[in-house]
C-alpha positions as CSV (number, residue, x, y, z in Angstrom):
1,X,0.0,0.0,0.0
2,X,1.4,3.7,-0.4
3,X,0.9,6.8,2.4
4,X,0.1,9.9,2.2
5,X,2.9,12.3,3.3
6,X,2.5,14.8,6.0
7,X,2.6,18.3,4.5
8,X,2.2,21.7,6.3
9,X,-0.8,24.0,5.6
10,X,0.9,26.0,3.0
11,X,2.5,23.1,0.6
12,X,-0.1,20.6,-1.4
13,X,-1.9,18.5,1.2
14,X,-1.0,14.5,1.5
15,X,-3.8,11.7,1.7
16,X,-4.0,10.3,4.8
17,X,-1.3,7.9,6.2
18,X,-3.7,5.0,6.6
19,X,-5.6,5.3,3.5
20,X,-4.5,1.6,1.6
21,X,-4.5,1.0,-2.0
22,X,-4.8,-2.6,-3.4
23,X,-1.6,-2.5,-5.3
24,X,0.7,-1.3,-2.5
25,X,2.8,-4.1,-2.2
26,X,3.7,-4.0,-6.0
27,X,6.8,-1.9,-4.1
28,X,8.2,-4.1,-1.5
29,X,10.9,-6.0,-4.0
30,X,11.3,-2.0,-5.2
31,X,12.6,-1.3,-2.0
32,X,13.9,-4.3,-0.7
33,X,16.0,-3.4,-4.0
34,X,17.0,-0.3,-2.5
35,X,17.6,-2.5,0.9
36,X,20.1,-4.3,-1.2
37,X,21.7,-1.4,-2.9
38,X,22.5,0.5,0.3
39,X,23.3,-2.2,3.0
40,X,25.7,-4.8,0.4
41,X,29.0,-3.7,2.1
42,X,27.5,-5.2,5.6
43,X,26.9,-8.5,4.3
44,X,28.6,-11.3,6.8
45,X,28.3,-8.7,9.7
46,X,26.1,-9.6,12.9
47,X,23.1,-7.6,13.6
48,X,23.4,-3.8,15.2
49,X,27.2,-4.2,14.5
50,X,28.3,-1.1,13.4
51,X,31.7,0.2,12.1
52,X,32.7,4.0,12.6
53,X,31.4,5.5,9.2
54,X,28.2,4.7,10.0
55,X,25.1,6.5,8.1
56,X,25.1,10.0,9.1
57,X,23.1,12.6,7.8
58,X,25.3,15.5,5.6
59,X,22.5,18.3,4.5
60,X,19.7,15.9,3.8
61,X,21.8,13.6,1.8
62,X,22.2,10.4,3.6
63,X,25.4,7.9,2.8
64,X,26.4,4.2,4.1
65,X,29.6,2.7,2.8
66,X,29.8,5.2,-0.3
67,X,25.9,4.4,-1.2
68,X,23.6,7.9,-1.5
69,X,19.9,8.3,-0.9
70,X,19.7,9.7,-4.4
71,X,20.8,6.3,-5.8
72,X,17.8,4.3,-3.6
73,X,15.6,7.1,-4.9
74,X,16.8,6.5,-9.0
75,X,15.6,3.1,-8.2
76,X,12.8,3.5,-7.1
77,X,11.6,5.6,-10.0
78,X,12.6,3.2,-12.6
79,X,10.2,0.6,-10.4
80,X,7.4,2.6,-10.5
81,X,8.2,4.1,-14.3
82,X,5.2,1.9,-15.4
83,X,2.4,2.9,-13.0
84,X,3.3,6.7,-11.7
85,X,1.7,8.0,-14.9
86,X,-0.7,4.9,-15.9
87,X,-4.0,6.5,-16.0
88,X,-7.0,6.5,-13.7
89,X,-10.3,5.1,-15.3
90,X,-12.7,6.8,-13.8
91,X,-16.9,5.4,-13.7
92,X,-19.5,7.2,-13.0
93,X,-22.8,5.0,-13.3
94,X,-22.7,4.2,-16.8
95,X,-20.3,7.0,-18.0
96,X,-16.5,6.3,-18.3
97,X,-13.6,9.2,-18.1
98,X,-9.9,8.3,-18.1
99,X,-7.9,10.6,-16.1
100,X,-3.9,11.5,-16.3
101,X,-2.7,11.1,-11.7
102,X,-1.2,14.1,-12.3
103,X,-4.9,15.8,-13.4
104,X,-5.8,14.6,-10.1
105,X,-3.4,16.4,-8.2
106,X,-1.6,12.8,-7.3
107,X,2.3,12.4,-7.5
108,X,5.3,10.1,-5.7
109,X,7.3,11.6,-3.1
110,X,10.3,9.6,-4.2
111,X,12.9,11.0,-1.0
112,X,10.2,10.6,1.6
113,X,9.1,6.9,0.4
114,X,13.1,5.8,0.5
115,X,13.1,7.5,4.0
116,X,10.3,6.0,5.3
117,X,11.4,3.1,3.9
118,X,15.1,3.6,5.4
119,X,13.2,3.6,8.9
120,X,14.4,7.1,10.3
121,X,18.5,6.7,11.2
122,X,19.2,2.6,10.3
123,X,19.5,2.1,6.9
124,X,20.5,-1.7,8.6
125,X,19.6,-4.7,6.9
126,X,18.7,-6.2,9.3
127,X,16.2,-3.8,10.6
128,X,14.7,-3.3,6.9
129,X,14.6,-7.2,7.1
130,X,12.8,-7.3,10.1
131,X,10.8,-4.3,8.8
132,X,9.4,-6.0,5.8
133,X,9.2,-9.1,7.3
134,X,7.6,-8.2,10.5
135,X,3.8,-7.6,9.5
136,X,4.4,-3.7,8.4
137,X,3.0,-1.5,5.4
138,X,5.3,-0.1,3.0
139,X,3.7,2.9,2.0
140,X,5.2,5.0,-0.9
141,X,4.5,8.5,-0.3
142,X,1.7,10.0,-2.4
143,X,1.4,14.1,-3.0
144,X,-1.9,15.0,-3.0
145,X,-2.3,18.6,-4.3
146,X,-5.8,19.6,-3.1
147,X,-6.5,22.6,-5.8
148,X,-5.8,20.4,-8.7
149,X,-8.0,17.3,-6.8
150,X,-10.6,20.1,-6.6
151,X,-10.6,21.4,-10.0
152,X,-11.2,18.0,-11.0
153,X,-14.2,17.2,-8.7
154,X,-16.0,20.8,-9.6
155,X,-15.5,19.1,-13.8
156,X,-17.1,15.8,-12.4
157,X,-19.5,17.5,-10.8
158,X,-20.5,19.9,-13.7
159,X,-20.0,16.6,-16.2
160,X,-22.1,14.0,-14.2
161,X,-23.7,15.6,-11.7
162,X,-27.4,17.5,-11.2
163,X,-26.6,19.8,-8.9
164,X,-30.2,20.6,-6.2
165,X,-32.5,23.5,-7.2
166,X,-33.3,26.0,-4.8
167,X,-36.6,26.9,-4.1
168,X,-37.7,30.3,-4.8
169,X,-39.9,32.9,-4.1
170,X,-40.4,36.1,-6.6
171,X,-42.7,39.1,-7.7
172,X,-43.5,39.6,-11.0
173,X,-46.2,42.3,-12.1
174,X,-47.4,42.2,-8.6
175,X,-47.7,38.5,-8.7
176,X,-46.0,35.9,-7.0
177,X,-43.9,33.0,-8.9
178,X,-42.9,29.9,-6.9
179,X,-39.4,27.9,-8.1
180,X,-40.2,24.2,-7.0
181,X,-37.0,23.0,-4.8
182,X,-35.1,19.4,-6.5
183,X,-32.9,17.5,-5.1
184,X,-29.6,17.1,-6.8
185,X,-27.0,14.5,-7.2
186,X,-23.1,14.9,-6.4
187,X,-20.2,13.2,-5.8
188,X,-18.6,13.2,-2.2
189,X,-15.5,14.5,-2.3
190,X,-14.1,12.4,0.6
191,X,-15.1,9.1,-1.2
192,X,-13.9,10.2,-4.2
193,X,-10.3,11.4,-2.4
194,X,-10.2,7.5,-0.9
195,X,-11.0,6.1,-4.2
196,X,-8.4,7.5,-6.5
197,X,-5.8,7.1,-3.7
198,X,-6.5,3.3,-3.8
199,X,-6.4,2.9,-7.3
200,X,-3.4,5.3,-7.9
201,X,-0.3,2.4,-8.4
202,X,-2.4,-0.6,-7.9
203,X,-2.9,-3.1,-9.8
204,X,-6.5,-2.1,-11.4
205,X,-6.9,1.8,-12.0
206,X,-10.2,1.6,-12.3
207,X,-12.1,3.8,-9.9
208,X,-16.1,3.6,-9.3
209,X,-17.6,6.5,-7.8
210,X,-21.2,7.2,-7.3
211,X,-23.2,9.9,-7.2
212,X,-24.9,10.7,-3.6
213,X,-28.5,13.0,-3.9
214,X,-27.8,16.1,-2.2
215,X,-31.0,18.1,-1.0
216,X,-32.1,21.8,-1.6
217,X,-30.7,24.9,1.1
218,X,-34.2,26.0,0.4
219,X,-36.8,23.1,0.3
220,X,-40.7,22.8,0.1
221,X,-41.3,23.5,4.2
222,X,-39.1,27.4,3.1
223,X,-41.0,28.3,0.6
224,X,-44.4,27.4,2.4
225,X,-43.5,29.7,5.3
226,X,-42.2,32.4,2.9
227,X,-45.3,32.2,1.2
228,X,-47.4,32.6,4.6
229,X,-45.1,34.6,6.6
230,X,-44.9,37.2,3.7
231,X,-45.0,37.1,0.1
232,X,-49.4,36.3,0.5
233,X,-49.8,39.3,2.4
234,X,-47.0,41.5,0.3
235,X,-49.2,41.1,-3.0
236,X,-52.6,41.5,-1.1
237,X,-53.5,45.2,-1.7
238,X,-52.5,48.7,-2.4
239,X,-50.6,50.3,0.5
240,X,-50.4,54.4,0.6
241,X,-47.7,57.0,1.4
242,X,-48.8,59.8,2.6
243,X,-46.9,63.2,2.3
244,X,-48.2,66.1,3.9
245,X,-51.2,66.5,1.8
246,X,-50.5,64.2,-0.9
247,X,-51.3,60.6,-1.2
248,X,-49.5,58.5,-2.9
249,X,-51.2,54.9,-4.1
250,X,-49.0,52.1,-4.9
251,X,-50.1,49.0,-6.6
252,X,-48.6,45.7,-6.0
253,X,-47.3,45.9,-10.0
254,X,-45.6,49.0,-8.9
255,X,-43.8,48.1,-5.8
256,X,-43.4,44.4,-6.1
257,X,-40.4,45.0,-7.7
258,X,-38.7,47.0,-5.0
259,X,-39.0,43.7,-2.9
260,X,-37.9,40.1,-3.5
261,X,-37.1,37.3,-1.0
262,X,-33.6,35.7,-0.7
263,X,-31.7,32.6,0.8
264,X,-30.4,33.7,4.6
265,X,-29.3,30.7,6.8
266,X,-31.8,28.3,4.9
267,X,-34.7,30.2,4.8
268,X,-36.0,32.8,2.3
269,X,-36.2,36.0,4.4
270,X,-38.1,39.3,2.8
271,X,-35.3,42.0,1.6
272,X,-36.3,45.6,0.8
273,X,-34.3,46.8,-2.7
274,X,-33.9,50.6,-2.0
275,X,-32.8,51.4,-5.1
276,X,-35.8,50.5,-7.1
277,X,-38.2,51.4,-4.4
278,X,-36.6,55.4,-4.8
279,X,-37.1,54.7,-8.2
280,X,-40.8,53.9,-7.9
281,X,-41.4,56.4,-5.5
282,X,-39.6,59.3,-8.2
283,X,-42.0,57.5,-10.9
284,X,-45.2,58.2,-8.9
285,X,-43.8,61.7,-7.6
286,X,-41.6,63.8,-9.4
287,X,-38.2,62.0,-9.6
288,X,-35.2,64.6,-8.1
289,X,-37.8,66.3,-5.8
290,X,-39.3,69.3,-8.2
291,X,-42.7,69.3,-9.7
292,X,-44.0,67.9,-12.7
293,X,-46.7,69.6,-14.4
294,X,-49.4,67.5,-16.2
295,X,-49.4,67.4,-20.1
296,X,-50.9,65.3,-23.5
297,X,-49.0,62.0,-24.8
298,X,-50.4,59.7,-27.4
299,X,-50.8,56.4,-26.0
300,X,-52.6,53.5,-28.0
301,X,-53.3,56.2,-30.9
302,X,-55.1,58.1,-29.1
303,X,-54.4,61.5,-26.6
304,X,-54.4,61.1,-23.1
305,X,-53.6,63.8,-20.3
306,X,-51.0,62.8,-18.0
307,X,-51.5,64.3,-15.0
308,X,-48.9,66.4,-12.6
309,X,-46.7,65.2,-10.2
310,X,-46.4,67.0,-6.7
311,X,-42.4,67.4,-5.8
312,X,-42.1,65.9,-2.4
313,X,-38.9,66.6,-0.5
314,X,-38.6,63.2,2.5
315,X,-36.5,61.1,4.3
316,X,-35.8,58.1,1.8
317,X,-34.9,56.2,4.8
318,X,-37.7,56.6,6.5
319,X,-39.3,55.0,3.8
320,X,-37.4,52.2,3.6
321,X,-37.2,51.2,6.9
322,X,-41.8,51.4,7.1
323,X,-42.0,49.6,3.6
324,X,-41.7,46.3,4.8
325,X,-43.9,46.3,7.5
326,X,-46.8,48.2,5.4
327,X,-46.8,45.5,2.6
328,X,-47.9,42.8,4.9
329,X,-50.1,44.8,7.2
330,X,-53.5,43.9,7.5
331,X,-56.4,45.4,5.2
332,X,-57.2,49.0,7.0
333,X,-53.7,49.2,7.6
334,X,-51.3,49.7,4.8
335,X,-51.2,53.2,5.5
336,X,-48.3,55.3,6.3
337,X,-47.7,58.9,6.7
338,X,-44.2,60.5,5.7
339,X,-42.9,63.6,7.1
340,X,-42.4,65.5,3.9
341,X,-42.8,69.1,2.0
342,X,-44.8,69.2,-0.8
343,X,-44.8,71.4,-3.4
344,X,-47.3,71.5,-7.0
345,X,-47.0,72.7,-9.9
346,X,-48.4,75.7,-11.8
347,X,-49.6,73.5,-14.8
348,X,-52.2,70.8,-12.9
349,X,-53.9,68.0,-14.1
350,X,-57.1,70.3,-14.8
351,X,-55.3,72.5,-16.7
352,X,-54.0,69.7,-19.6
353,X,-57.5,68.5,-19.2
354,X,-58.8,72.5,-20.5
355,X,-56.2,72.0,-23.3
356,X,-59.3,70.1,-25.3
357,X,-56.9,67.9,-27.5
358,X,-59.0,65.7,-28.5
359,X,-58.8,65.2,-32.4
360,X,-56.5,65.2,-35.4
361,X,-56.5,68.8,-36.9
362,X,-53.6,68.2,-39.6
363,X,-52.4,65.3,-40.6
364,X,-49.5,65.2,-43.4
365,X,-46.7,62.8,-45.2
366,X,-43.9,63.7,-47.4
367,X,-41.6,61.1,-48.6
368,X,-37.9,61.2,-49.3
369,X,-35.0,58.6,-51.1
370,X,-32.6,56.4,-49.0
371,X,-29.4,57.0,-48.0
372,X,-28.7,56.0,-44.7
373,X,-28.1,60.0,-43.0
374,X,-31.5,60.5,-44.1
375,X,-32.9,57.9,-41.8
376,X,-30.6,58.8,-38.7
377,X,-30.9,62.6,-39.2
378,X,-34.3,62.7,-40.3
379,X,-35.3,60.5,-37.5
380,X,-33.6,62.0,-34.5
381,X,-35.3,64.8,-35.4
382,X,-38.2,63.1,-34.9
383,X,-37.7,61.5,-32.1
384,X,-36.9,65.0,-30.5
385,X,-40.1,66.9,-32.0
386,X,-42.6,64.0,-31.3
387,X,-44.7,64.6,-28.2
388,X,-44.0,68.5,-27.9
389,X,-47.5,70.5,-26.9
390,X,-48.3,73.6,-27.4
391,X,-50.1,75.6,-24.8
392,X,-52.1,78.8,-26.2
393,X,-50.4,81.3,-27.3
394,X,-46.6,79.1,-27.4
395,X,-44.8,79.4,-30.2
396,X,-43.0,76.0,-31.7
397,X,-38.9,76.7,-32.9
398,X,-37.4,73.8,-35.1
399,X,-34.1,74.4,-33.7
400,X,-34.9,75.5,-30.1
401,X,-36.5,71.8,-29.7
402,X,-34.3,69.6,-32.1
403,X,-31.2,71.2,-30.6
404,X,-27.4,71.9,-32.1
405,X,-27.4,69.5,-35.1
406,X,-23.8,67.6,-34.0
407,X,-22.9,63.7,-32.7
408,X,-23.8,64.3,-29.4
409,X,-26.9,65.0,-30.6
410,X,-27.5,61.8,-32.3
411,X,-26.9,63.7,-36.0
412,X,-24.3,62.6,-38.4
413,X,-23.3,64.4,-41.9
414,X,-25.5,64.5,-44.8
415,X,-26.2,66.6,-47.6
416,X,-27.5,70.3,-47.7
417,X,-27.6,73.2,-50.0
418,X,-25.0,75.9,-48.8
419,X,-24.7,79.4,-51.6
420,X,-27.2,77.5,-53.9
421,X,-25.0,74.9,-53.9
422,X,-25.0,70.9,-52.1
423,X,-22.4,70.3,-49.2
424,X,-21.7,68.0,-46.8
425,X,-22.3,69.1,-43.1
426,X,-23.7,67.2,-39.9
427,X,-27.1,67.2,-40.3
428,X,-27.9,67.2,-43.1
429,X,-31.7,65.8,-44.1
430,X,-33.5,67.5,-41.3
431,X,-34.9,70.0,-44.2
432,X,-37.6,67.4,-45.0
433,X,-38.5,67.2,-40.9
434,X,-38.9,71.3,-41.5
435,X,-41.1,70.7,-44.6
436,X,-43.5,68.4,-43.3
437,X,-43.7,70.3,-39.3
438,X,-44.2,73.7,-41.7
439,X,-47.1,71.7,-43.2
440,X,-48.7,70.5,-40.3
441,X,-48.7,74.3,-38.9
442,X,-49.9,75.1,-42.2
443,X,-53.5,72.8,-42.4
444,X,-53.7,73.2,-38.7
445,X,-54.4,76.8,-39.1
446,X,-51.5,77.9,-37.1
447,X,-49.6,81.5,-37.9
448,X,-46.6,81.2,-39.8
449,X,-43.7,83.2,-37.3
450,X,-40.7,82.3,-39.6
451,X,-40.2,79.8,-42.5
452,X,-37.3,79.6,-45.4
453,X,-37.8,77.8,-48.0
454,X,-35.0,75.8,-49.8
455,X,-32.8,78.4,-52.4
456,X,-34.0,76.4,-55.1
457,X,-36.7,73.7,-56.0
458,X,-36.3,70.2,-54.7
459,X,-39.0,67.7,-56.4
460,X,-40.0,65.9,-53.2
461,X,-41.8,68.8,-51.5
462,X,-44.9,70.6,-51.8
463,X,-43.9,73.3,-54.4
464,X,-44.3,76.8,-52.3
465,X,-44.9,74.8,-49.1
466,X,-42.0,74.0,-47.6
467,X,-39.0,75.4,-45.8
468,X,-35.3,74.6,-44.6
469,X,-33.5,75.4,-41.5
470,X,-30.2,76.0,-40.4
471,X,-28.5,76.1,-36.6
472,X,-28.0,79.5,-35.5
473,X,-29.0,81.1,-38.7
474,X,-32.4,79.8,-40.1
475,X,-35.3,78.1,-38.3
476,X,-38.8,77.2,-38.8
477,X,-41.2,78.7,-36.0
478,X,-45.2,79.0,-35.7
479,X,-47.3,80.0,-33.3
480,X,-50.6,78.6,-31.3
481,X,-53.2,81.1,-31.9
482,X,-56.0,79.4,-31.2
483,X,-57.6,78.7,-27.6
484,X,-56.8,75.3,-27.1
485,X,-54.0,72.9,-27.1
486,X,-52.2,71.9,-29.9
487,X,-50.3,68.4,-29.7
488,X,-47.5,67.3,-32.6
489,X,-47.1,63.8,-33.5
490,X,-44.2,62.8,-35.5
491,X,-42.9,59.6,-36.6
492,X,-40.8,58.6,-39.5
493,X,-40.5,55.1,-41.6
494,X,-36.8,54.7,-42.9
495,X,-36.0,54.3,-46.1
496,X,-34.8,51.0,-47.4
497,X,-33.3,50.7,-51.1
498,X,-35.9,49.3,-52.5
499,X,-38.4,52.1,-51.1
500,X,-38.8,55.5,-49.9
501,X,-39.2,56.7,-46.4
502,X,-42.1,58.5,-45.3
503,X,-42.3,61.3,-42.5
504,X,-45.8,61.6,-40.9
505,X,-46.7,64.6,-38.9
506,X,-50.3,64.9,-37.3
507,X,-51.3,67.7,-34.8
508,X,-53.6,66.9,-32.2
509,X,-56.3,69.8,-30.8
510,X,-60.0,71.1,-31.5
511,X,-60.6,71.9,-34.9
512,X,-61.1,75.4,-35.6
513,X,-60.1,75.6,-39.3
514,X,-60.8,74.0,-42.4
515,X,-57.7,74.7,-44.4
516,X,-57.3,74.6,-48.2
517,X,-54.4,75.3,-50.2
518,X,-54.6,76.8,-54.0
519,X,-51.1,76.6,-55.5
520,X,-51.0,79.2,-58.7
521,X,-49.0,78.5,-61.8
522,X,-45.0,78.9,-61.7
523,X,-44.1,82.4,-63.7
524,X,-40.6,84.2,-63.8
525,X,-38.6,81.4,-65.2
526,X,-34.8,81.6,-65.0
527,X,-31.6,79.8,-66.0
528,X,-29.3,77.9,-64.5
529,X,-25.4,78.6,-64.7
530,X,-22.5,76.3,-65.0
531,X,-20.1,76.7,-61.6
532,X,-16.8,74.9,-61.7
533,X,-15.8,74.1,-58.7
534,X,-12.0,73.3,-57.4
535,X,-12.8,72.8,-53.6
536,X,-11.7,69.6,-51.6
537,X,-16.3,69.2,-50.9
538,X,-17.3,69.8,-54.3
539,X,-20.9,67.6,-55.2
540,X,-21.4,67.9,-58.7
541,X,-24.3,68.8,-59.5
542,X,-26.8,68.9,-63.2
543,X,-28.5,72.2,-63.1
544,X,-32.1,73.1,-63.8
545,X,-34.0,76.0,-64.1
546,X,-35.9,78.8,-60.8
547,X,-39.1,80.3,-60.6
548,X,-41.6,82.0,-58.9
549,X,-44.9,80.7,-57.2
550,X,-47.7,81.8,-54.8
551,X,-49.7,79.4,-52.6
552,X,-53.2,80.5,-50.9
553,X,-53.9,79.2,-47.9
554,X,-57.6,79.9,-47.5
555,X,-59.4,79.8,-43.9
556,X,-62.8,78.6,-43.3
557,X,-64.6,77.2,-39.8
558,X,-65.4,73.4,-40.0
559,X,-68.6,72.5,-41.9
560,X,-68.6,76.2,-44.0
561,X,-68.5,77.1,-46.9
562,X,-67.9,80.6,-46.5
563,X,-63.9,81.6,-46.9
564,X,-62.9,83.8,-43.7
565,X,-59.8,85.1,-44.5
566,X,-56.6,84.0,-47.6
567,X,-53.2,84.0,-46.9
568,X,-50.1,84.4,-49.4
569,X,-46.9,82.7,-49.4
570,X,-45.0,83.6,-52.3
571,X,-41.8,81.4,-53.4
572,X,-39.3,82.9,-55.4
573,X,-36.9,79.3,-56.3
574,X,-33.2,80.4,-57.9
575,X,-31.7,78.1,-60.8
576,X,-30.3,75.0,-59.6
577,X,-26.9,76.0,-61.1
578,X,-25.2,72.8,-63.1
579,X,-21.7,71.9,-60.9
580,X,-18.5,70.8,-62.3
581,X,-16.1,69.7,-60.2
582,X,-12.4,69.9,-60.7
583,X,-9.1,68.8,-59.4
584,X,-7.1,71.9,-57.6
């Protein structure tokens, strides 16, 4: 059988000393080998006679009669050169894995087996006689390296075992889910350590190991009592905050997910997540403590007033440590009061509610060709105009809502027309945005504050109705003049190659128009010129010819017939000059 060396805390860890393995004795005529080797010169001698170089030890290297430890080691390698690496089969129920020893962390301590084997200070032998003779073990001694024996039960364990499923409490919606607890099956890692020490230089390297069920931290009886103890009560009803005089009702949707029940000691215990319960708290009030005036959004195609949110300035932790104890009091009894401040805004709930937006008043496409900028440009701007109201009397600015054109922005660079001319510049696209928002102003009966349209004519818009813009410089604006509300909806569908994209603005309010436009015949025709162009952005360009145009817009009140008032925007489009660009 082979040992286990003793190691300290800090080297690889032995096996145990009396752990046996069934080939063990294969190394008896190894060592009695090295018996040979190191006692010849005291053959014919009597027992315990000694002559005066006897074995003495010389910095760990120990020598009798001109015969070194080293040598009895040598030995004993080339006796165990056929099993030290031999590899481990390993079974595990019907699955088979063979393993290198040293995969398992197991190596031969070759100078502590021949001094074991040496007995201590008599390398006599006599006394090895006796010693092999007498009814003891010899034990080679076997490294075991615990972090490498570990790796490779955590890959049997992953490979061949289930390991047990937790059960589990959680909120979802406002509802509770239940995770059923399993038990698992694993391999003890005692058994296993036994196993591959027996097998590991034995005759048969086969090692059997079995797999042991190992049962849930958390099992049926721990999610029961979670269940009772809290998670029934938690999802019951409503509970309200009260600050100062606002109330705040939270639904178990809403707070459920500030809340959620973990493993502690082997029981689920109830655990408050602050975070998201602040989070909640800011979604029903008004987030960093200011308030929130009411306003109009479009949800499921339709308008719908959102109302204000009082800013509440509070003790979060007071909060927190109430929450708990409110969700699972009794009906008539999850209600709290906060101390708090309270403060409301100018714009209420009432007030969005006077807005009347009710109806589509305007409601306009244009479409434009693909190229990718198109689609990011034209759609950031979008996403930035969509949802904007109007209050009476406010007065909408392209470029005060869509902001600085730039990356930051979400914008990238696209064409534009720069001294009658195209150029590349961040931004460009958003013209068509302009168009269709000066549009929707337009049918909606709203007064036209500034509008510019393009230097010359571009096909895809409304001839005489339609305008460009330009940061710091040009920008579309209009005003509400009438006494309601006045929501704009925009939304855009990209362009693909193999179709155009199409911007859609519709503006929300009470009609109080019907709005016509009569677009006159073009006069004043002109000619293009022929530029040529040595600049580093030069866009060639085929020319084509300006003109002049006028476009009525002619007012009258829903259902009538009878005109109220005209309107004229005249156009006056420059030639589209032809471009020819050259090198410098």
């Amino acid at each position: 059988m082979f040992a286990s060396k003793p190691e300290s805390s800090s080297a690889p860890t032995s096996a145990e000393d009396s752990e046996e393995k069934a080939g063990g004795r294969v190394v008896v005529g190894v060592l009695l080998g090295i018996v040979l080797l190191i006692g010849g010169a005291l053959r014919g001698r009597p027992p315990g006679h000694r002559r005066q170089g006897a074995p003495r030890y010389d910095r760990g290297r120990r020598r009798h009669r001109g015969h070194t430890t080293e040598e009895a080691e040598e030995l004993l390698r080339d006796g165990l050169a056929d099993r030290v690496d031999q590899p481990l089969e390993l079974v595990v129920g019907d699955e088979k894995r063979s393993v290198v020893p040293r995969e398992a962390g197991l190596t031969v301590d070759y100078a502590e087996s021949v001094e074991a084997a040496g007995g201590g200070d008599s390398w006599s032998p006599e006394r090895l006689w006796t010693y092999f003779t007498g009814g003891h073990d010899l034990d080679a001694r076997v490294d075991l390296d615990e972090p490498t024996f570990d790796t490779l039960l955590d890959e049997l364990g992953e490979e061949y075992g289930n390991p047990p499923v937790d059960g589990e409490v959680t909120f979802v919606d406002g509802r509770i889910r239940t995770t059923e607890p399993k038990a698992g099956e694993a391999l003890d890692p005692e058994v296993a350590r036994k196993a591959l020490l027996t097998a590991y230089l034995g005759p048969s390297q086969v090692v059997e190991l079995e797999l042991d069920e190992q049962q849930p931290e958390i099992d049926e009886a721990d999610v029961s009592a979670a269940l009772n103890d809290f998670a029934n009560a938690a999802v019951s009803e409503p509970v309200e905050l009260v600050f100062d005089e606002t109330t705040v009702r939270l639904s178990p949707k809403e707070y459920t997910k500030a809340i959620a029940m973990e493993p502690v000691d082997g029981a689920l215990e109830p655990k408050l997540r602050p975070k998201l319960l602040k989070a909640v708290l800011a979604d029903a009030l008004a987030g960093d403590g200011g308030p929130v005036e009411a306003t109009v959004a479009i949800r499921n195609g339709a308008p719908v007033v959102v109302p204000d949110k009082p800013g509440v300035a509070f003790s979060q932790k007071e909060v927190n440590d109430l929450f708990l104890d409110l969700v699972t009091a009794e009906s008539g009894q999850r209600r709290a009061t906060v101390e708090a401040e309270v403060a409301r805004s100018d714009f209420r709930t009432q007030d969005a509610e006077a807005l009347n937006i009710k109806e589509v008043v305007a409601d306009v496409t244009t479409q434009f060709p693909y190229a990718e900028y198109r689609n990011i440009n034209i759609g950031r701007a979008a996403e930035l105009v969509d949802g904007t109201v109007l209050k009476p009397g406010e007065t909408f600015s392209m470029n005060d809502t869509v902001g600085e054109r730039t990356r930051a922005n979400g914008f990238t660079e696209g064409f534009m027309i720069a001294d009658g001319v195209f150029k590349e510049d961040l931004g460009g696209g958003v013209s068509q945005m302009a168009t269709t928002l000066f549009n929707g102003g337009f049918f909606a009966g709203l007064e036209d504050v500034e509008h510019k349209p393009h230097s010359f004519y571009i096909s895809r818009y409304p001839v005489g109705r339609e305008a460009t813009v330009a940061w710091g410089s040009v920008d579309l604006k209009f005003r509400n003049n009438t006494d309601h509300g006045v929501l704009i909806e925009a939304k855009v569908t990209p362009a693909t190659p193999s179709s155009q994209g199409v911007v859609r603005v519709r503006m929300w309010s009470t009609k109080v128009w019907d709005i016509k436009a009569v677009t006159g015949n073009r006069y004043n025709f002109t000619q293009p010129k022929t530029r040529t162009m040595t600049t580093s952005n030069c866009v060639p360009n085929t020319g084509y010819g300006g003109f002049d145009i006028d476009v009525k817009r002619v007012f009258r009140k829903p259902g009538s017939s009878k005109v109220v008032r005209t309107e004229n925007f005249h156009t006056t489009y420059t030639p589209s000059d032809t471009v020819v660009c050259k090198k410098p």
